[in-house]
Structures are given as C-alpha cells and as structure tokens.
C-alpha positions as CSV (number, residue, x, y, z in Angstrom):
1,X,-1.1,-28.4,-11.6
2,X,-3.3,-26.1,-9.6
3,X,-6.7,-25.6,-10.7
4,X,-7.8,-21.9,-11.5
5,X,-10.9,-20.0,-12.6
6,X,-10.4,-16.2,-13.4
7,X,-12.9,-15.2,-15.0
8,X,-16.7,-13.5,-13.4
9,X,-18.7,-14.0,-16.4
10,X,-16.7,-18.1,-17.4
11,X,-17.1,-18.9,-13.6
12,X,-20.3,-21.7,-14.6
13,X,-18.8,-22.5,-18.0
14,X,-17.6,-26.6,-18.3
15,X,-15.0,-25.6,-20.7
16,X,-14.1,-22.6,-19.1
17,X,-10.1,-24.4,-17.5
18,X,-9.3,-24.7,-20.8
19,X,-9.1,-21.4,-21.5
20,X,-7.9,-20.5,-18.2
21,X,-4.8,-22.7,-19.0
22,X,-4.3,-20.8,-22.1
23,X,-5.0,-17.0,-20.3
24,X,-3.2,-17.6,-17.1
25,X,0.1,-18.3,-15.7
26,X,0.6,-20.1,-12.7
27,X,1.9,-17.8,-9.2
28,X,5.2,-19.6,-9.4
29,X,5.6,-18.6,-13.1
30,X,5.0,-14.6,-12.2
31,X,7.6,-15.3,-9.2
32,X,10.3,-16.2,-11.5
33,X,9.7,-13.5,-14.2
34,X,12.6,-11.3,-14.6
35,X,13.3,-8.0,-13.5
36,X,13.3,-6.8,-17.2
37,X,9.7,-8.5,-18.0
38,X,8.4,-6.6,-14.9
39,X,9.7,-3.4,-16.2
40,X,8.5,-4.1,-19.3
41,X,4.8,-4.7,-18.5
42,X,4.5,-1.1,-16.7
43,X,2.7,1.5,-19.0
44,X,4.5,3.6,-21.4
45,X,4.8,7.0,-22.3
46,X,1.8,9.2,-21.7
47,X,0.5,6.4,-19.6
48,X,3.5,5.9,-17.5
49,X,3.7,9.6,-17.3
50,X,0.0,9.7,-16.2
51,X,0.7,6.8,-13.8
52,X,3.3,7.8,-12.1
53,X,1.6,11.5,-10.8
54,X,-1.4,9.1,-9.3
55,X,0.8,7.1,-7.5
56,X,1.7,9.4,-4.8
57,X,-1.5,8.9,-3.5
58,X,-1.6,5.4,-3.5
59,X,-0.9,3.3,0.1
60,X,0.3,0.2,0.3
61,X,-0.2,-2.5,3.0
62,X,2.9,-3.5,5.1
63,X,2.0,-6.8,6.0
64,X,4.2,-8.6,3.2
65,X,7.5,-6.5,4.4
66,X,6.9,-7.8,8.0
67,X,10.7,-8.6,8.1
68,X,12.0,-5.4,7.7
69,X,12.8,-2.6,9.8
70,X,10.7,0.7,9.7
71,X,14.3,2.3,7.9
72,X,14.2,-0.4,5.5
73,X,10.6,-0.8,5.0
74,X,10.0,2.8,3.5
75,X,12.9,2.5,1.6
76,X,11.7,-0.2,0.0
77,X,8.4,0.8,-0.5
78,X,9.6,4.6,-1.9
79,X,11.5,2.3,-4.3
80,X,8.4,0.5,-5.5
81,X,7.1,3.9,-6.1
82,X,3.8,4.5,-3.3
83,X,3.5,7.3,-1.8
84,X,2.2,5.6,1.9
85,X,2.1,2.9,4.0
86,X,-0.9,1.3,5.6
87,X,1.3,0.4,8.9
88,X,0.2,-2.6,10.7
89,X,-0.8,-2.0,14.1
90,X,-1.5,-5.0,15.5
91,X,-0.2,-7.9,17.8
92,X,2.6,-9.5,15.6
93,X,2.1,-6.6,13.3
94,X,5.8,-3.6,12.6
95,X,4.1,-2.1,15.6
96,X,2.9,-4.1,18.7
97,X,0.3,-2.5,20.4
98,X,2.0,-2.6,23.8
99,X,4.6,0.0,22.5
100,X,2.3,2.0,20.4
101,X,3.6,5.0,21.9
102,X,7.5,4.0,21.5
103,X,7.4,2.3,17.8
104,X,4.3,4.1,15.9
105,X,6.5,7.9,16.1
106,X,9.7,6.0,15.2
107,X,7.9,4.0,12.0
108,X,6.1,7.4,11.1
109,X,9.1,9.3,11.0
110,X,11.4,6.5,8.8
111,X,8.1,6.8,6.6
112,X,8.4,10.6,6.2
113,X,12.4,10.8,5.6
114,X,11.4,9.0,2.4
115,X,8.5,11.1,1.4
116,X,5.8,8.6,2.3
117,X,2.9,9.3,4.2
118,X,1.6,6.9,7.2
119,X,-2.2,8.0,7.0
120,X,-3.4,3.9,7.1
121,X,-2.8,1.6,9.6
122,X,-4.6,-2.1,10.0
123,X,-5.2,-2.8,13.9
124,X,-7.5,-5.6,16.0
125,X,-9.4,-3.3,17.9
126,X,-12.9,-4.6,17.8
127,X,-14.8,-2.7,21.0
128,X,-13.9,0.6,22.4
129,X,-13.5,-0.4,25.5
130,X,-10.1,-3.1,24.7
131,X,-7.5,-2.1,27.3
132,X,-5.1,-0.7,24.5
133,X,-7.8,0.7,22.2
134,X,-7.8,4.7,23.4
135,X,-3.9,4.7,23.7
136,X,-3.7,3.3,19.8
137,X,-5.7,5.2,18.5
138,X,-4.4,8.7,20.3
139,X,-1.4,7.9,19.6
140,X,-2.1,7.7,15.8
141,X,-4.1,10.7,15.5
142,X,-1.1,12.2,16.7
143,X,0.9,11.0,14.6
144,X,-1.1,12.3,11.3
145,X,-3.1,8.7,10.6
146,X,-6.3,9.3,9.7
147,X,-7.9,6.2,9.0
148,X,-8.3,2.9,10.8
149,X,-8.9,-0.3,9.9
150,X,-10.7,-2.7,12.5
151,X,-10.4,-6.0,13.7
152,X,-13.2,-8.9,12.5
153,X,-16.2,-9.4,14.2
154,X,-18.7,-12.9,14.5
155,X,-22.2,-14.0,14.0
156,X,-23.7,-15.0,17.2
157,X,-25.3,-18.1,16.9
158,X,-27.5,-17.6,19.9
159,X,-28.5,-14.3,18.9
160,X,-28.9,-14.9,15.1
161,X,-28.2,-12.6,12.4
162,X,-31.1,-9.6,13.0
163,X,-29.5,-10.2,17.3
164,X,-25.8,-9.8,16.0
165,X,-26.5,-7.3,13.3
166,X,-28.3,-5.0,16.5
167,X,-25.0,-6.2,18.8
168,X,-22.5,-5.5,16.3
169,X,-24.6,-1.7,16.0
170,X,-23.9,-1.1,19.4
171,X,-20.8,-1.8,19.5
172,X,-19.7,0.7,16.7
173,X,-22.2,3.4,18.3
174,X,-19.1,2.6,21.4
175,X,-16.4,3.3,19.0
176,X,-18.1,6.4,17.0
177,X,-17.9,7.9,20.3
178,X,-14.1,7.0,21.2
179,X,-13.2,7.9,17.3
180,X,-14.6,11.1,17.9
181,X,-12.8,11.4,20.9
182,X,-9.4,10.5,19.5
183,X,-9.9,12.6,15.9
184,X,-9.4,9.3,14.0
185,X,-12.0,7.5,11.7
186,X,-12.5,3.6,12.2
187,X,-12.9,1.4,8.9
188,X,-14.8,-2.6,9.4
189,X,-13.3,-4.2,5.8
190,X,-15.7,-7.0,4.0
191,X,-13.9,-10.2,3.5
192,X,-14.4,-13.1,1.8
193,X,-15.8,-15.5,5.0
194,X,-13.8,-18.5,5.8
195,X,-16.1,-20.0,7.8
196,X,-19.9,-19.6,8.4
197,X,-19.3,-17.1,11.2
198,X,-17.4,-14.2,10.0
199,X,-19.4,-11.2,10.1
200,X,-18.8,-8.7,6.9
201,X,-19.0,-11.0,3.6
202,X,-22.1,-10.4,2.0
203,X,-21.5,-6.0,2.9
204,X,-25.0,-5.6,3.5
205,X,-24.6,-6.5,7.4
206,X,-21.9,-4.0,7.8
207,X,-24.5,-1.5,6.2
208,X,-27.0,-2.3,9.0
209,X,-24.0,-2.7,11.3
210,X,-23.2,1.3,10.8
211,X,-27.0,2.6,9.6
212,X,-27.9,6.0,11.4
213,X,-24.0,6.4,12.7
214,X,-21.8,9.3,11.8
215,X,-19.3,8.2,8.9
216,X,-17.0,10.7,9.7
217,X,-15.9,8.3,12.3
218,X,-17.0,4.7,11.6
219,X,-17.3,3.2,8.2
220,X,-16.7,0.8,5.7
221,X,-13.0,-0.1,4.2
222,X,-14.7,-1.5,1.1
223,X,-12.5,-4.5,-0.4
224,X,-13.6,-5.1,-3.8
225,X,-11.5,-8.5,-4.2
226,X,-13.3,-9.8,-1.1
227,X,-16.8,-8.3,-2.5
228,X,-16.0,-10.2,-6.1
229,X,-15.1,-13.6,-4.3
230,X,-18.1,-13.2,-2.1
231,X,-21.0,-12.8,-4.1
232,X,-19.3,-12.6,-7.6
233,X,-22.8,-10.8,-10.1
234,X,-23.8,-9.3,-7.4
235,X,-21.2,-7.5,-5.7
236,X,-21.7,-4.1,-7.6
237,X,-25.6,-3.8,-5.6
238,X,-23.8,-4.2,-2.3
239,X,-21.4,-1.3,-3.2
240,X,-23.8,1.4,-3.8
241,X,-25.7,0.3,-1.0
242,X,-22.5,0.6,1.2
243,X,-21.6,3.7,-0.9
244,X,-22.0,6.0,2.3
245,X,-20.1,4.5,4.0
246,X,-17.3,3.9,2.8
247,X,-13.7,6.1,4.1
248,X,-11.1,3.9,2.3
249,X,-9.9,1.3,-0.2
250,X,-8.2,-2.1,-0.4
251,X,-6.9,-3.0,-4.0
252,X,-6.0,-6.6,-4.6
253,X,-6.8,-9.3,-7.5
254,X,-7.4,-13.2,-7.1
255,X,-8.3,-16.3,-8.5
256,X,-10.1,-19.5,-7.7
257,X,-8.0,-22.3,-7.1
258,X,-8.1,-25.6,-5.4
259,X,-4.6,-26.5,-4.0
260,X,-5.0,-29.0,-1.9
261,X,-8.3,-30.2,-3.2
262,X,-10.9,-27.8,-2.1
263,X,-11.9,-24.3,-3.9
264,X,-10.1,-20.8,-2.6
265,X,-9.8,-17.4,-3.9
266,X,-5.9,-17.1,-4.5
267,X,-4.6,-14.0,-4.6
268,X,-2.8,-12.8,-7.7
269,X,-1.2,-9.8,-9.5
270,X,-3.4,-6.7,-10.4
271,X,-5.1,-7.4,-13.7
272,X,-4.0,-11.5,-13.8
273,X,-7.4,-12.4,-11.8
274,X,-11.6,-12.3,-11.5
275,X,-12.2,-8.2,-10.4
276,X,-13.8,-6.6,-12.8
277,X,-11.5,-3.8,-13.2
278,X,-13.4,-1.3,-15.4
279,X,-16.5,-1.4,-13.5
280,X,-15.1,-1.2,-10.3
281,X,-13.2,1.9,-11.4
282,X,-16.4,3.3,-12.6
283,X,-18.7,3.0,-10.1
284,X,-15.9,4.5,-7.7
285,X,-16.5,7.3,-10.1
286,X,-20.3,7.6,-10.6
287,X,-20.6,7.1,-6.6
288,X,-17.9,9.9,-5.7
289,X,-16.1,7.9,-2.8
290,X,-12.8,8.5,-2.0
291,X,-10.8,8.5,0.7
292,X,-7.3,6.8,1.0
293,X,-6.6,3.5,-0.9
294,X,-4.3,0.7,0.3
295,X,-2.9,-1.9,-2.7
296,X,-2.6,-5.5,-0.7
297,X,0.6,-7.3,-2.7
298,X,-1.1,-10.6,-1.0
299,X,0.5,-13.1,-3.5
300,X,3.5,-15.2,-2.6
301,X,6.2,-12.5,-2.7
302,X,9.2,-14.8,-2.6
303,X,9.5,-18.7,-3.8
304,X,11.2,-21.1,-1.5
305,X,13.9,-21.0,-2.8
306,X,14.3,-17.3,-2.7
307,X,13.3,-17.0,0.9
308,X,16.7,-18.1,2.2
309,X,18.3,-15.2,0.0
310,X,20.5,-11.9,1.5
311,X,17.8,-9.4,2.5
312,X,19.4,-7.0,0.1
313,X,18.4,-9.6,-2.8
314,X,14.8,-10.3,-1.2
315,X,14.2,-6.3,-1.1
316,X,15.3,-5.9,-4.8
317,X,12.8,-8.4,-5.4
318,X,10.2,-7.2,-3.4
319,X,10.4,-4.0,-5.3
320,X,10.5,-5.6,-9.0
321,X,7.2,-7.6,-7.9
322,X,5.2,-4.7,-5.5
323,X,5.8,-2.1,-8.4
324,X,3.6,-4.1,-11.0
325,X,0.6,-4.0,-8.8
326,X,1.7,0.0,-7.8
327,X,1.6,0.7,-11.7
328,X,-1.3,-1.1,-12.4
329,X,-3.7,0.7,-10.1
330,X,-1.6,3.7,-10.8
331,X,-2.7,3.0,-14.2
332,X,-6.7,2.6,-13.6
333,X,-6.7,5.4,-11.5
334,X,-5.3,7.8,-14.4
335,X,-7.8,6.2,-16.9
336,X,-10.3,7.2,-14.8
337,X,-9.7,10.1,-14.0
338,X,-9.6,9.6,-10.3
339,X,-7.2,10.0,-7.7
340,X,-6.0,8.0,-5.0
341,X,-6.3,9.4,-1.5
C-alpha cells in the first residue's frame, strides 16, 4: 500500500500513518467511486445554491483534457460546471505555439459557444525575446486572455542565488516591457522544486525576482499546494510577503506519499489532502488579492483500466470526477465570501 501523510500539523507525529489509514482513502479508491457518491458529496441546499453562483468565476486548467478537441473540451468542462479555461499554450499543449494564430481564435471561440471564458492560459515563455513570445502573447490579448502563466526558470550555479535572483530581475524587467506592449499580464507560479535548481519554491526569490516592477504586467501566480509542500508552517509568511504581487490563483490539494520508495507530494481531491483550507481562504481575504483562479484536477483522472474506454465514457467520467474539486472551491469561495475571478 502506498504510504501517505495528509496532515500539516501530524506531519512529525510517529503515529501519525495510523490515522492517516483510518482518514484517507487511497487515489484508486476515489477513481472508482460512483457517479452517485460524487453527486452526493457536493453541498446541499443553501450551500449548493451559494456554490454554484461562485463557480462561474472559477477556471480550470486544461492540461488533464489534453485528448480532446477544443469542441469537446468546453463541452466537457461547461458540464463540470466552470465557467473558464486556463488553455494550454505551450509546445505539446491544445494550442502549439507555432499556430498560435490559427488554433488560439478557434479554441477561444468553442470556449465561448458554451459560455466559458478563456482569460488563463499556461505557456513556456521564459525571456521576452523567444522567437514566438510577442506573436503568443498578441495573439492572446486579442483574443480577451488576460493573464499569463510563464515557463520555469533555474538557479545558476555559477552565479549563485543573490547573481540569479539579480538575472532572473532582469529578465522580467525584459518581459514587463513586452507585457506592456502586448496588453497582457505575465504570472511566474511557485512550485514545489524537484531538484535543487528550480527557481520559485521557497516564493521569496520570485519576490526579489519582481521587487520595484510594475504588477500590472508581471507577477506572481501563487500556488498554494506548491507553497504547503514547500515549506509546510511557513508558507503563510511567504504569502503576504508575495501579497503584491500576485495576479492569479492555482487551486489544487496533495498528499505525501512514497510510491516507489522515496517521499512526493501526490496530488489529490480538494479537501482529501495537507492545504490548510480555512486559512488559505482567509488570508486571500485579509490580503484582498484577486484576480482569476485556475482549479488543477492533477490527480489520476482515469485508472488503467478505464483509459482504454469510448471517449464518450472517459468524458462522462471526467465530468463526475473534475466537478468534486469545481464544488469544493466553489464551496470555500462562498464561505468566504469571496469571489473567483
């Protein structure tokens, strides 16, 4: 059986997997819950009523529905109940960046028949002047996306971390000016690092990363699941120091696990893992940021055995399964008092 931890506050405790076995399920358990225990756990009454006015605001990330067609895709996702997409723009991604100017209208437009906005997108720009860079992001600004998110960045060994921090500076002081340029505002997300280089985990460098520049044009994407996994206690100081910064939202859940032997963050439904829920919600509050918010369905979507199924059965699925994490943060939202976008 895998190994989990999901709880902050048990994370040090020597008896804290036995109550994780009683607490949690395994990912392969919430794959094979029914359609009818899905629909079950979503709020009820005032709640669901509550919920279901937030959710318009609410993006979701379009990475999990990379087999479907722009059509299908925002058919499914209208189904599961958000109200965007946060399109991925990116080499391998529903819109190659070679045809940004054929594909990105066409996927907007599917979006819109179905009432969704496209006002997110995920891309690997990383310097403003990449060959496809201007082209991208003109072409989305034109197409009503408003918000960016950026490709990853790396310590330079060479250079150290005060050297990289003061390389990394200039080149978003490069893309402030090509954001401005384009009417679009660029987003660098903090993610968990897997491996020593990656620059963004602890926050704080992207702070000093974007200090004096214009927000209006280059932020943070804050990613709380990433914050939580990096530096667990602390993450909540990194957040207010990043406050300013931040333009958008990524909403996903996790928790540790050691598959194949060696500790991970495993992603998880909404509510099942390690983010402090509550507090996040609050400090959102007591900070005032906003800005659009993308939920990351990140967790297996489909077992094995399911993958080989009709696409009509895997998109039935898809819904069942994206719309618990939809309600969920529909549901925090509401409670509150906040709304998404």
């Amino acid at each position: 059986m895998t190994e989990r931890i999901d709880s902050v506050e048990s994370v040090d405790s020597i008896d804290f997997f036995e109550k994780s076995e009683r607490r949690t399920m395994t990912r392969r358990g919430f794959l094979k819950t029914t359609a009818a225990a899905i629909a079950a756990a979503a709020p009820m009454g005032a709640v669901r009523a509550q919920s279901e006015a937030k959710r318009s605001g609410l993006h979701t990330f379009s990475k999990p529905l990379q087999w479907l067609g722009y059509d299908a895709l925002a058919e499914t996702l209208a189904q599961a109940g958000f109200g965007g997409i946060d399109l991925a723009v990116r080499p391998k991604g529903h819109v190659e960046p070679e045809r940004v100017g054929e594909d990105l209208p066409k996927a907007v437009e599917a979006a819109r028949k179905q009432g969704l906005k496209v006002e997110m997108m995920v891309t690997a720009i990383t310097a403003a002047d990449e060959p496809l860079a201007e082209r991208v992001l003109k072409t989305a600004a034109q197409c009503g996306v408003k918000i960016y998110r950026m490709g990853y960045l790396r310590y330079d060994d060479a250079l150290g971390v005060e050297g990289t921090i003061e390389k990394n500076h200039k080149v978003m002081e490069g893309l402030e000016a090509l954001n401005r340029a384009c009417g679009i505002t660029g987003c660098y997300q903090n993610h968990h690092a897997w491996s020593d280089g990656l620059y963004g985990g602890p926050v704080w460098d992207i702070y000093y990363m974007l200090k004096g520049l214009d927000p209006k044009w280059v932020g943070c994407q804050y990613d709380v699941r990433h914050a939580v996994a990096e530096s667990q206690g602390s993450w909540a100081v990194a957040m207010k120091l990043i406050a300013p910064y931040i333009r958008s939202t990524c909403l996903k859940d996790f928790v540790w696990a050691k598959p194949k032997g060696k500790w991970i963050p495993d992603n998880v439904f909404a509510g099942e893992g390690m983010v402090p829920w509550d507090k996040y919600f609050t400090l959102l509050k007591e900070l005032k940021i906003g800005g659009p918010a993308s939920v990351h369905c990140e967790w297996e979507l489909f077992t094995k055995e399911e993958q080989s199924l009709p696409e009509a059965e895997r998109r039935k699925l898809a819904v069942q399964r994206m719309k618990k994490d939809g309600d969920f943060f529909a549901a925090q939202y509401a409670k509150h008092g906040l709304t998404a976008g």
